[in-house]
Each structure stands twice: as structure tokens, then as C-alpha cells.
N, C-alpha and C positions, 0 to 999 in steps of 0.2 A: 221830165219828172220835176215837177217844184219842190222847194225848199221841204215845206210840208211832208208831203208821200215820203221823203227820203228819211225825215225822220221819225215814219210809223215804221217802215220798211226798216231802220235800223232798232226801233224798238223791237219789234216783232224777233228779229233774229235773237238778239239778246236776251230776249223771254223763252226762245226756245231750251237755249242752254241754261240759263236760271231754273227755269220749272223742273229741268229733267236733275240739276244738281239740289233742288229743293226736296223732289221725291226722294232721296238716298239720304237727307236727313233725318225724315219723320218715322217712328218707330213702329208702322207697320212695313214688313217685310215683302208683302203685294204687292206694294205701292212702286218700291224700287224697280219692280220688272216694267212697271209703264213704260213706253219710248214715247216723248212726242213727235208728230209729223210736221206741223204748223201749225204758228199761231198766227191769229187774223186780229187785229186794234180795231177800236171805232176810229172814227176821225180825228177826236179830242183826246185819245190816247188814254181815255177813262175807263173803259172795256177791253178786256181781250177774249175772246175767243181761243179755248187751247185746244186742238187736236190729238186725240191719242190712235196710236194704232190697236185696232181689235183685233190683228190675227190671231193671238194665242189665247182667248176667252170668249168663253159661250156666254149668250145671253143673262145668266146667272149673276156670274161673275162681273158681266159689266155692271150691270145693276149693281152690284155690293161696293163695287171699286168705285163708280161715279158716287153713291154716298157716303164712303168714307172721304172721297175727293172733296165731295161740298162741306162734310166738318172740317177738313185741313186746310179750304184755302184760303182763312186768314191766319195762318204760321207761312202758307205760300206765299202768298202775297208780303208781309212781311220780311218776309226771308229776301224776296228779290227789290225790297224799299232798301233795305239795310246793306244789301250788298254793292249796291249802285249810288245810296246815297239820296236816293229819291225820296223824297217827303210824301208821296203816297204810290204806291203801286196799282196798276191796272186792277178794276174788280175781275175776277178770272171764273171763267165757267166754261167745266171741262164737258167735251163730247168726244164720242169714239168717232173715229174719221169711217164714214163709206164707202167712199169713195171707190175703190177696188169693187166694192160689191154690186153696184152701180155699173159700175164699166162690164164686170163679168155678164148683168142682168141684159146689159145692152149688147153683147155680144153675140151673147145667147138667142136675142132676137132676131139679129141680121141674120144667126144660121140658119132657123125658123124660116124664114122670109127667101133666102136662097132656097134651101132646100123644096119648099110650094113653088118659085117659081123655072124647078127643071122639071 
């Protein structure tokens, strides 16, 4: 791993614990219950991609939390310049992670798939 990767891979971490201490400042009470899973940088550490877990919200609710997330994330972004010192923060745009849901959808196939070929 070069120089580089080591320090997207250290920002990323970093951003995970910023974001999730960022949500428990802002005065929606929703917001606090988010957890993030991962965040993903671009290359130039200009972008992050933040991950949140959806297990405990229906599609409703992700909708209303993803745009109350996009009014808040320049107080997030913000929040994580000022506490680090950094002259500008990643631009930040949250999704709910699938992942899990994905892996269930893919599971569910192979039993599909076993099951026709007994």
C-alpha cells in the first residue's frame, strides 16, 4: 500500500468517528440514532461517500433522514474541518449501506438453485 491509500484509508477512519460524533450534535433527535458502517474517499480526499446502516428504518424514514442529512451536511462537514483542523472537509453524501440486503438476495438464490437441482 503507498503512501497515498494509507492516507485515504486513515482519513476514512477518521471520518467514520467524526460523522457519527457530528450526528449527536445537530438538533434533530433521528439523526443521533444513525450508526455509520463506512466511509469510502475519492482519491483526492475531495469526496466522501458515508455509509449508514438501514436496519432499523423503512423506506419512509430513510427518505426523510437522507434529506434532512443533505440540509445538515455543511454543519457536518464543518464540524469534522474544525475539529481536525482541516481547511476544508470531504464533500459528504450519505447512502444507506445494502449490502446485507444483497448478500440475503444472493443467498436466497443459491437456495433457489440447490433446491431445482435435487
Amino acid at each position: 500500500m503507498n503512501e497515498a491509500a494509507i492516507r485515504i484509508k486513515r482519513t476514512e477512519s477518521l471520518l467514520v468517528e467524526l460523522v457519527s460524533e457530528a450526528f449527536g450534535s445537530l438538533n434533530d433527535a433521528r439523526l443521533h440514532e444513525l450508526s455509520v458502517v463506512a466511509v469510502k474517499c475519492s482519491r483526492g480526499r475531495s469526496d466522501a461517500k458515508i455509509y449508514l446502516d438501514p436496519s432499523y428504518f423503512n423506506d419512509k424514514e430513510k427518505s426523510d433522514l437522507l434529506a434532512q442529512l443533505k440540509k445538515a451536511s455543511s454543519h457536518i462537514e464543518s464540524y469534522c474541518a474544525s475539529d481536525q483542523g482541516w481547511f476544508k472537509a470531504p464533500k459528504m453524501t450519505f447512502v444507506f449501506d445494502d449490502t446485507m440486503q444483497r448478500a440475503q438476495d444472493i443467498e436466497r438464490l443459491f437456495d433457489l438453485i440447490a433446491k431445482k437441482g435435487e
